[in-house]
KEPA-343411 format. One record per residue: x, y, z of N, C-alpha, C, O in turn. Coordinates in steps of 0.001 Angstrom, whole numbers, plus 500000, padded with zeros to 6 digits. Example, Ala and Ser with C-alpha at 12.3 -4.5 7.8 and 13.67 -1.06 7.14 Angstrom:
! KEPA-343411
n.x,n.y,n.z,ca.x,ca.y,ca.z,c.x,c.y,c.z,o.x,o.y,o.z
513190,494310,507800,512300,495500,507800,513200,496700,507800,514236,496681,508465
512850,497750,507080,513670,498940,507140,512900,500030,507870,513409,501138,508039
This chain:
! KEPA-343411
n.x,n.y,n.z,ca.x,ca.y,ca.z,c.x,c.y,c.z,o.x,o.y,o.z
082959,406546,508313,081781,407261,508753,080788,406285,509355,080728,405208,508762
080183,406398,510159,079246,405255,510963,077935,406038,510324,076952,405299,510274
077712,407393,509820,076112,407629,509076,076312,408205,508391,077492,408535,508275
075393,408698,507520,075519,409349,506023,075432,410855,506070,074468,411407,506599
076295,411436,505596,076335,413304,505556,075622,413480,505887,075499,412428,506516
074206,414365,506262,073294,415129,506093,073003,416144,505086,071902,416519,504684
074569,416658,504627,074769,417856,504177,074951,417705,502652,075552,418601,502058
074361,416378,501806,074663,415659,500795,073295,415356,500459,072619,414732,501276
072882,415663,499533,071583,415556,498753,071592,414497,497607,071585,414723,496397
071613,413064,498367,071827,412052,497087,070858,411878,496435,071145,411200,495449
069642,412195,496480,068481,412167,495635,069251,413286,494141,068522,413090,493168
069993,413932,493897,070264,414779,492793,071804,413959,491890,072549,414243,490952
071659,413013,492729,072858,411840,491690,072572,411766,490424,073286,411886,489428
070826,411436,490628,070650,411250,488856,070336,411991,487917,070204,411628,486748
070134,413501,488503,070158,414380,487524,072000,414692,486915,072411,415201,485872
072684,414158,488029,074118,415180,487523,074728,413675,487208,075952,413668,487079
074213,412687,487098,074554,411707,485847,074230,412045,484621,075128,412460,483888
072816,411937,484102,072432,412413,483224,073402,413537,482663,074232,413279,481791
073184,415314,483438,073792,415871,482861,075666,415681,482743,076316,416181,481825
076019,415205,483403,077883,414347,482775,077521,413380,481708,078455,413355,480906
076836,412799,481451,076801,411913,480237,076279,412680,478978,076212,412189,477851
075890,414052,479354,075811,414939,478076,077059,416320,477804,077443,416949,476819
077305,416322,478943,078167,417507,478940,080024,416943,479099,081097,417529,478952
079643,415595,479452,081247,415122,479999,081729,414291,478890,081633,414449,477673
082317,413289,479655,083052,412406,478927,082923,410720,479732,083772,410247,480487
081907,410197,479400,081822,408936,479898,083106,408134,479983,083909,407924,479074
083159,407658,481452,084194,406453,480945,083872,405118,481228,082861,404771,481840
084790,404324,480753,084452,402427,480870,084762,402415,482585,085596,403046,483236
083536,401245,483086,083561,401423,484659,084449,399850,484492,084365,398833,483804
085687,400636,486061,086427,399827,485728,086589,399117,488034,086233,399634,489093
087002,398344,487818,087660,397942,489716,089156,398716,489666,089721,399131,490678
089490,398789,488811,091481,399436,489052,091212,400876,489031,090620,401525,488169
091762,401272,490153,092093,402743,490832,092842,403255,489387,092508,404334,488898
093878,402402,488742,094934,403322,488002,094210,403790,486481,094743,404511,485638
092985,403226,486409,091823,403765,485274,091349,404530,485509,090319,404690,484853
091679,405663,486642,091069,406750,486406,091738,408047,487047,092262,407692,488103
091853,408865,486916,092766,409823,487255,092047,410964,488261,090842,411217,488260
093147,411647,489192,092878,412421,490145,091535,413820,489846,092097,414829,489421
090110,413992,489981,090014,414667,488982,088064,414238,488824,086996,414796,489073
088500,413046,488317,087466,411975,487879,086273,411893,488953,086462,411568,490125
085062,412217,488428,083869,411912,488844,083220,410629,488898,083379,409971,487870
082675,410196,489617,082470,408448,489854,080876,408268,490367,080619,408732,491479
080110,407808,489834,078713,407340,490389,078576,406064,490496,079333,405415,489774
077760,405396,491249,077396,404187,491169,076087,403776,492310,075850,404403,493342
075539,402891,491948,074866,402286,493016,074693,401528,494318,074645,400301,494233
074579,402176,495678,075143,401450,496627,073918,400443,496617,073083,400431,495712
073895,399549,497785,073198,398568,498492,071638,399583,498468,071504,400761,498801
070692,398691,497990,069046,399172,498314,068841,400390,497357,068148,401364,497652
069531,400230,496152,069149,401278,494924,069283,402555,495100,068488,403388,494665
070913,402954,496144,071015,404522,496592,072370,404855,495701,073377,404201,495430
071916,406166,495383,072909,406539,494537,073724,407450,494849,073236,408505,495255
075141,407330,494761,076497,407838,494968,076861,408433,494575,076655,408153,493394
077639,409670,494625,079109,409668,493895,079770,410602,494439,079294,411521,495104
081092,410384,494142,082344,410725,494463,083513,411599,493659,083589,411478,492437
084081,412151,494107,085008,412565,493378,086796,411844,493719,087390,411836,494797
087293,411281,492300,088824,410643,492367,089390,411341,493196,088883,412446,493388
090335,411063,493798,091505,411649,494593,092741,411279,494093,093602,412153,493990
092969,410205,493783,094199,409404,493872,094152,407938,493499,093217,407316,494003
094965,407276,492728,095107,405622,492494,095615,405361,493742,094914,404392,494033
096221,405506,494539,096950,404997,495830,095529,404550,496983,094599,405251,497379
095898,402987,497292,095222,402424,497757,096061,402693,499222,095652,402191,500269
């Protein structure tokens, strides 16, 4: 992608962290694809304190 969705409201990352860390199942943040399964919700912090997330697809790099 050369720019960021439009259609993606990353300002609401940290409410639906919060609520997965009460309603989900935290897991250990890991670099290996094969720690986490197709399925798996993923947040993190990009560059300049913006917040992400994604949903797993696949271990296959």
């Amino acid at each position: 992608m050369s720019s960021t969705d439009k259609n993606i409201d990353h300002r609401r990352v940290p409410n639906l962290q919060v609520f997965f860390s009460r309603h989900g199942e935290e897991l250990a943040v890991s670099s290996l694809g094969s720690d986490y399964k197709p399925g798996d919700i993923v947040t993190w912090m990009m560059p300049g304190n913006f917040p992400y997330i994604d949903l797993f697809t696949n271990n296959v790099l």
